[in-house]
C-alpha positions as CSV (number, residue, x, y, z in Angstrom):
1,X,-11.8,8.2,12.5
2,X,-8.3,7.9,11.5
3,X,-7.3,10.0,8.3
4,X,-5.9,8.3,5.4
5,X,-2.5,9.5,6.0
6,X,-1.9,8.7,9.2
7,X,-2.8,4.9,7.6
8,X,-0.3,5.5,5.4
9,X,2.0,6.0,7.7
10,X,1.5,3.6,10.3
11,X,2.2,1.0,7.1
12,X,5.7,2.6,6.3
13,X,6.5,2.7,9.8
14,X,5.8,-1.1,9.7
15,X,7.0,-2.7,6.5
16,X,11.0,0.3,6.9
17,X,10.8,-0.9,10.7
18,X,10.4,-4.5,10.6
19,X,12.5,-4.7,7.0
20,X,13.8,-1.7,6.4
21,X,14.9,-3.8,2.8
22,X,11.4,-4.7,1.9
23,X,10.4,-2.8,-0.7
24,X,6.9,-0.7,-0.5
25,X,6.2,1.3,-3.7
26,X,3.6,4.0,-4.3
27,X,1.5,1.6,-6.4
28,X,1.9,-1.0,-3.5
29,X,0.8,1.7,-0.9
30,X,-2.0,2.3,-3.1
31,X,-3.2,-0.7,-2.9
32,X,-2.4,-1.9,0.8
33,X,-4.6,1.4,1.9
34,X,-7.4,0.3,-0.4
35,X,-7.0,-3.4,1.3
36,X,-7.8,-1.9,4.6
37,X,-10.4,0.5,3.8
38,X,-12.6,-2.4,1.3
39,X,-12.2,-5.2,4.0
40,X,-13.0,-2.6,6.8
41,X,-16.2,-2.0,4.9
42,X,-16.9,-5.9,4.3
43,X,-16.1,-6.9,7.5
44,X,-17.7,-4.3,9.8
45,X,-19.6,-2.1,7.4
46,X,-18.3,1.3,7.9
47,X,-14.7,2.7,7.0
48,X,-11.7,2.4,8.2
49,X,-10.4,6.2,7.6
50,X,-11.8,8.6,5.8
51,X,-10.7,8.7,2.2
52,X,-12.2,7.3,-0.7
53,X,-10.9,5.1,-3.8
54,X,-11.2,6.0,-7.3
55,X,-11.0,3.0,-10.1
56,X,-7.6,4.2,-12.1
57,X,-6.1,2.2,-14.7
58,X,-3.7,0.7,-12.5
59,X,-6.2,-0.2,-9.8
60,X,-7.8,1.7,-6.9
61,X,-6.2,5.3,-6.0
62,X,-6.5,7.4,-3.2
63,X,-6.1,11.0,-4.3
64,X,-4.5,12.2,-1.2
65,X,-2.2,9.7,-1.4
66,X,-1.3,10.3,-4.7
67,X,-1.1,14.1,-4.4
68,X,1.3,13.6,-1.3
69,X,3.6,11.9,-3.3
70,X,2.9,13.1,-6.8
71,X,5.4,14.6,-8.8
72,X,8.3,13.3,-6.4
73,X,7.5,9.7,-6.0
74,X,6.2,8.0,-9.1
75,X,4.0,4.8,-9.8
76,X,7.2,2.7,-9.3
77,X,9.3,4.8,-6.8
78,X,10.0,3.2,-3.5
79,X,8.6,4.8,-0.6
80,X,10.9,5.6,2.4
81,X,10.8,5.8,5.9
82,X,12.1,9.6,4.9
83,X,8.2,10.0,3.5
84,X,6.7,9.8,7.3
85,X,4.6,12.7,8.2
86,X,3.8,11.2,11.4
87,X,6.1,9.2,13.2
88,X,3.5,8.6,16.5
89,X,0.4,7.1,15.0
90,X,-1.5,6.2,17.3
91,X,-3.9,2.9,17.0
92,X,-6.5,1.2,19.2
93,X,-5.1,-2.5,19.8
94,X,-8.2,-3.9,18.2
95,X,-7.7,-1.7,15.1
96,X,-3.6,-2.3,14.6
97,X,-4.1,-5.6,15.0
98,X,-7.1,-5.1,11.9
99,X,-4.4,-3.7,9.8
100,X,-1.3,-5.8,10.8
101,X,-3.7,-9.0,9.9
102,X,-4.6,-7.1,6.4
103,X,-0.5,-6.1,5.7
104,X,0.3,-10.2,6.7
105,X,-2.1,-11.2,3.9
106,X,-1.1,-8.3,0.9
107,X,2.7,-7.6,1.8
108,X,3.7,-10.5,0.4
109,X,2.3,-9.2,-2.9
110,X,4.2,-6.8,-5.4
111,X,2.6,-3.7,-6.2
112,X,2.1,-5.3,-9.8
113,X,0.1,-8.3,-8.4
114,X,-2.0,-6.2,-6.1
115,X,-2.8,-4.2,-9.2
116,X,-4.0,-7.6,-10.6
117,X,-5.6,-8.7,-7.9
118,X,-7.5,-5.7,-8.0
119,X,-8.2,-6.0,-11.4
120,X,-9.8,-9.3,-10.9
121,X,-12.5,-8.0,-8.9
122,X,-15.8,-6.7,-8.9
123,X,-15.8,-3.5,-6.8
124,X,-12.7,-2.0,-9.8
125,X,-14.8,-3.5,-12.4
126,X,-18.3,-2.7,-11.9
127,X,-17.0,1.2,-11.2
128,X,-15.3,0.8,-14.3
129,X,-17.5,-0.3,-16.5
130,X,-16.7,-1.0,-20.2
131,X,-14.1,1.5,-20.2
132,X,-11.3,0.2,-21.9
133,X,-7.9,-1.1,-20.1
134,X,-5.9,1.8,-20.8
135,X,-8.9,4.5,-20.1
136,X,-8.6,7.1,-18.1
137,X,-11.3,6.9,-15.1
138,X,-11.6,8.8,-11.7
139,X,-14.9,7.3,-10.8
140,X,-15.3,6.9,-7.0
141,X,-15.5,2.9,-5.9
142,X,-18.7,3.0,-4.2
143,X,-18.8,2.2,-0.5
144,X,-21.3,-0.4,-1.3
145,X,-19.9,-2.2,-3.8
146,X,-16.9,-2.9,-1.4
147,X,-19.7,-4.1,1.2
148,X,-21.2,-6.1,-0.6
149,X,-18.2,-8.0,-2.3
150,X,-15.4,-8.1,0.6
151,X,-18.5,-9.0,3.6
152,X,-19.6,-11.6,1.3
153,X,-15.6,-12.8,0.7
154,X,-15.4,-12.5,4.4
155,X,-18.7,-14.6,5.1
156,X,-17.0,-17.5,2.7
157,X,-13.7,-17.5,4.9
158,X,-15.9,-18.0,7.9
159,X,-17.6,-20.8,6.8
């Protein structure tokens, strides 16, 4: 199983290599790893890397993620291809191809209508709960609420 990092990685590597003037904030990385990780569980029921995804206020947040770039990169700061650990991430074919097909549908989104997106739907909500918009919350997204909701999403696209 890949680590969460490595993830992260392989998407700056991607988005500074093929554009190095597209822009890929934290809150964008955020949310592209938790794209990956939900549709891995909807589509084949078990994760993509190991990491989990807690429902913050703006969206799912991986906690490694934000401790490797917390206090230097903020919500908004742009990552750079200065912020690769790893520079040889390795993939299986069948697995790049997973997450290039997940990057074509989300990188066209800003990190501000990911967050919506997230927002929107029921894994963020349910593990939210009636907390309020602005209310702090690190309650783990729960594996099968991402199941449930991206396998069915998944089941409706292959109809």
């Amino acid at each position: 199983m890949y680590s969460v990092n490595d993830i992260a990685d392989y998407i700056i590597l991607k988005v500074k290599s093929e554009d190095s003037c597209a822009s890929l904030i934290n809150l964008k990385l955020q949310k592209l790893l938790y794209y990956i990780q939900a549709w891995s569980y909807g589509m084949n029921k078990v994760p993509f890397f190991k990491g989990e995804f807690q429902a913050w206020i703006h969206g799912p947040v991986n906690k490694t993620i934000y401790d490797r770039f917390n206090p230097a990169k903020y919500l908004y700061s742009e990552i750079t291809a200065s912020d690769i650990l790893n520079n040889n991430v390795k993939l299986t074919d069948d697995d790049a191809v997973f997450v290039d097909f997940i990057l074509e549908n989300y990188l066209k989104y800003s990190g501000a209508e990911l967050e919506k997106l997230s927002h929107s739907e029921l894994p963020w909500k349910e593990t939210r709960g009636t907390l309020g918009s602005n209310e702090r919350c690190d309650k783990v997204i729960h594996p099968e609420l991402m199941m449930e909701y991206y396998g069915k999403k998944w089941e409706e696209l292959n109809q």
